[in-house]
C-alpha positions as CSV (number, residue, x, y, z in Angstrom):
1,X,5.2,-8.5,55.6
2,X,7.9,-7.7,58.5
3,X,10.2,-5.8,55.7
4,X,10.5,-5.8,52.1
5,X,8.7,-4.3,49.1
6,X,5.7,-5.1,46.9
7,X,5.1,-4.7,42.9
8,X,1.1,-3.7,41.9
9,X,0.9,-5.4,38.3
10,X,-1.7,-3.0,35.7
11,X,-3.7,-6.5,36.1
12,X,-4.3,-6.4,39.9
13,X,-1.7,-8.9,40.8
14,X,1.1,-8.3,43.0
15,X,4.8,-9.6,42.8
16,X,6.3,-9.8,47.0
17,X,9.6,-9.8,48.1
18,X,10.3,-10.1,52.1
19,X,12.0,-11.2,54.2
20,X,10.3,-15.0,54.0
21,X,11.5,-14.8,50.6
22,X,14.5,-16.7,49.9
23,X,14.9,-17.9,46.3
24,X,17.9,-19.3,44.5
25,X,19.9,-17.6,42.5
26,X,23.0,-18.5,39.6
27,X,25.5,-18.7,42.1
28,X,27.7,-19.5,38.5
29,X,27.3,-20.0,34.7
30,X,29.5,-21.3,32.5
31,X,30.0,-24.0,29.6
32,X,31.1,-27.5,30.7
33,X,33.3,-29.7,28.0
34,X,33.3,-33.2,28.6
35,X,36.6,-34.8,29.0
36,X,35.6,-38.9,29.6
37,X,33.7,-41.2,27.3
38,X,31.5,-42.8,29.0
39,X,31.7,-46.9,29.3
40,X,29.2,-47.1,25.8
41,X,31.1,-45.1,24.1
42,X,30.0,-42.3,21.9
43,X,28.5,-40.4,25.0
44,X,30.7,-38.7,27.0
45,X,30.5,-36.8,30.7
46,X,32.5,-33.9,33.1
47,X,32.6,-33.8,36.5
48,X,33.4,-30.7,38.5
49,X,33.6,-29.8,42.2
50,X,33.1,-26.9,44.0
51,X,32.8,-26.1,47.9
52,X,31.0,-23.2,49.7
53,X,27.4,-23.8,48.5
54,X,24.1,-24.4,50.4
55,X,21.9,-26.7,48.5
56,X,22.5,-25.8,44.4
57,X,20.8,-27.5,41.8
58,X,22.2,-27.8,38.5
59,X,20.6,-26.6,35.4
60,X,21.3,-28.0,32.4
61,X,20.9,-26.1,28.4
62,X,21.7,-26.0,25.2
63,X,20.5,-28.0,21.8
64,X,22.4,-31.4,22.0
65,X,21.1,-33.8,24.4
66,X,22.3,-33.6,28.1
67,X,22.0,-34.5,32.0
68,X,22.7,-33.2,35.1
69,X,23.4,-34.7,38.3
70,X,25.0,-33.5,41.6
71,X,25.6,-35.3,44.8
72,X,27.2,-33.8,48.1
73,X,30.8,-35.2,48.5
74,X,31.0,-35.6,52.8
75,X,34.1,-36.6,53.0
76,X,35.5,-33.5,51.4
77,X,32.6,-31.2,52.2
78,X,32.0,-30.2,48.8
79,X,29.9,-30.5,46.1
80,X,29.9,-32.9,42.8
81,X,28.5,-32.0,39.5
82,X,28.7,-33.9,36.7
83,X,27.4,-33.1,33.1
84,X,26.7,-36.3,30.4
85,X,26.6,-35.7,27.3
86,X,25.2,-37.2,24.0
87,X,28.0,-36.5,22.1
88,X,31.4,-37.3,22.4
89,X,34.3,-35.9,24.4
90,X,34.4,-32.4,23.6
91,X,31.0,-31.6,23.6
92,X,29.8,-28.3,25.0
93,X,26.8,-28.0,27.2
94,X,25.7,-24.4,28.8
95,X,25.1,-24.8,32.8
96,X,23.7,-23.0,35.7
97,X,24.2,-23.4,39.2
98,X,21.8,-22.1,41.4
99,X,22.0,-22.2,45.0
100,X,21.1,-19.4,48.3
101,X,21.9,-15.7,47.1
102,X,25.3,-14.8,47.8
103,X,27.4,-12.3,49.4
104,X,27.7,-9.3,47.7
105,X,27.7,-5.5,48.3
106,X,26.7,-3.6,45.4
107,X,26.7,-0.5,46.7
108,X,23.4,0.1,45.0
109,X,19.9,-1.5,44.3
110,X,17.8,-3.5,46.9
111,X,19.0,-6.2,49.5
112,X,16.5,-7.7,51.8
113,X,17.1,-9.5,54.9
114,X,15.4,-11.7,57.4
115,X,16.2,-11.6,61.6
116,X,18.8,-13.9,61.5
117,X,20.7,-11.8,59.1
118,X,20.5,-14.2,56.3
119,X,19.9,-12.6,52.5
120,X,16.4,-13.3,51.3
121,X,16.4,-10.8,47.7
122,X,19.3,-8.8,46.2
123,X,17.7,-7.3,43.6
124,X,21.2,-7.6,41.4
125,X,21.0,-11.1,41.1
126,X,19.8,-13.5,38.7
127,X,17.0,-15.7,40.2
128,X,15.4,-18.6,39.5
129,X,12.2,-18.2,37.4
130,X,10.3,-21.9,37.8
131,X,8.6,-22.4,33.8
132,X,7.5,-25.8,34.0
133,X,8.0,-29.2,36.0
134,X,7.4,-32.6,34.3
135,X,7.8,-36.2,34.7
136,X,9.8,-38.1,31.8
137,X,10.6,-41.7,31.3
138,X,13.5,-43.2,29.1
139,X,11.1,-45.4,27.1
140,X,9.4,-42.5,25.4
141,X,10.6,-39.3,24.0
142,X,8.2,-36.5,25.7
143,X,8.4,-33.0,23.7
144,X,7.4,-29.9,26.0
145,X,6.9,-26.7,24.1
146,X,7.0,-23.0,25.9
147,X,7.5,-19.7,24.4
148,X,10.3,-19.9,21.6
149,X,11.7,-16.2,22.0
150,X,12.7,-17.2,25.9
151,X,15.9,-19.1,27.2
152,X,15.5,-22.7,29.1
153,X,17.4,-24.7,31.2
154,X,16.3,-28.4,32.9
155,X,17.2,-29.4,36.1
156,X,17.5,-33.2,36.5
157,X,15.0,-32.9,40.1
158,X,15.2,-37.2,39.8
159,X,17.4,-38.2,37.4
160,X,15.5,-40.9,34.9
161,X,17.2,-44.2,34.2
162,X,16.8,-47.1,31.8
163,X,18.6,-50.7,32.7
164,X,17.6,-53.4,30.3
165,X,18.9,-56.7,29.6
166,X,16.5,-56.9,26.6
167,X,18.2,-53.9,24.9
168,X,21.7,-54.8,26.6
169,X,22.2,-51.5,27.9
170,X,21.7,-48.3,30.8
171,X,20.2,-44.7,29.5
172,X,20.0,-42.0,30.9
173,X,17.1,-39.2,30.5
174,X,18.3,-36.5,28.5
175,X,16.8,-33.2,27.9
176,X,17.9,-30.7,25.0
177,X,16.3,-27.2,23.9
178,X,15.4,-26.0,20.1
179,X,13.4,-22.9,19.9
180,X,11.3,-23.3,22.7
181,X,11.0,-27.0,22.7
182,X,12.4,-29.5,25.5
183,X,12.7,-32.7,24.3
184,X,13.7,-35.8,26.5
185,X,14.6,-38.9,26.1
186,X,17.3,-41.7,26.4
187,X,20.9,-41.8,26.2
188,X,23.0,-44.8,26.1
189,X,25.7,-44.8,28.8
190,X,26.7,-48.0,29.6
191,X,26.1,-51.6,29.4
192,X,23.0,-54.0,31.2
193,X,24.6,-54.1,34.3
194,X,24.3,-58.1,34.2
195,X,20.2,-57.4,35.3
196,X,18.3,-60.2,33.7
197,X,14.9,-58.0,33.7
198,X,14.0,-54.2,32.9
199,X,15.4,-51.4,35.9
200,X,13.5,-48.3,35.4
201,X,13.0,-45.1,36.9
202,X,11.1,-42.0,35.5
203,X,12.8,-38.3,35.9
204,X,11.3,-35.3,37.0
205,X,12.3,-32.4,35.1
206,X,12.1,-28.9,36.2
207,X,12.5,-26.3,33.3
208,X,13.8,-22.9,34.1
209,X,13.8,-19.6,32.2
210,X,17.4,-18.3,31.7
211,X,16.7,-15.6,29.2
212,X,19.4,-12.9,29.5
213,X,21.4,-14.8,32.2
């Protein structure tokens, strides 16, 4: 360790923080209302933009079914979010966005940097704690359970798709939160797409702890 600082745990462990360490942190929080009903009808989405950012991934929370999904917009040099919904326009679903720490100067507390100057821990922001990763698919409902006095919040890593001609429709793979419990499955977004057979992809989920964020 060049620079930086080290925690002894009572249980021998250690928690490290140098100058190789450069998590993500909630760049911004918020609540996103979904304004558009999606093409089924009864589900609804919001898309936002915002420019600036590094390489953020969305977080997704909240106890009604939702996804999250961002793409990088090149011709604008920004970045695209957008939040689905099970419910319909209106619907409220808590979001994170995490991304490379950010400029701050706090005056206080502890900011550690590598040699090219870049931020690696600022010791006032919020960070991302890693609970969980899983893999999902839209034809089964998959319930994860994790300590119920915490906060949680999925990231979409893959987002998990359903297109069948058999059902006559396209899902998405949701996630919600209920006292501890992450529970994914399928929402219906849109028709079959005009595929004759079954298009399918599993998701990979990656649930975060947000308590007191």
């Amino acid at each position: 360790m060049t620079v930086g600082f080290q925690i002894f745990l009572a249980d021998g462990t250690t928690v490290q923080a140098d100058d190789t360490y450069r998590n993500l942190s909630v760049n911004e929080q918020g609540t996103a209302v979904t304004t558009t009903a999606t093409l089924a009808g009864g589900t609804s989405y919001v898309t936002f933009f915002r420019t600036g950012l590094t390489m953020p991934l969305l977080a997704v929370g909240g106890t009604g079914f939702a996804v999250g999904q961002q793409w990088f917009d090149a011709a604008n040099n920004r970045w695209g979010f957008m939040v689905t919904s099970a419910g319909g326009i209106g619907s409220s679903v808590p979001f994170y966005v995490f991304d490379v720490p950010f400029a701050t100067d706090p005056h206080f507390g502890l900011q550690v940097f590598n040699a090219a100057g870049q931020k690696t821990f600022d010791i006032m922001q919020k960070y991302l704690r890693v609970n969980d990763m899983y893999n999902s698919s839209v034809s089964s409902v998959v319930n994860k359970s994790y300590d119920a006095s915490r906060v949680y919040a999925c990231i979409h890593m893959i987002t998990g798709f359903r297109i069948s001609a058999v059902a006559g429709n396209t899902q998405l793979l949701a996630t919600r939160i209920s006292a501890g419990v992450v529970t994914s499955q399928g929402i219906i977004v849109d028709g079959a797409q005009g595929i004759s057979t079954v298009n399918e992809s599993p998701a990979t989920i990656l649930v975060a702890d947000v308590t007191f964020y």
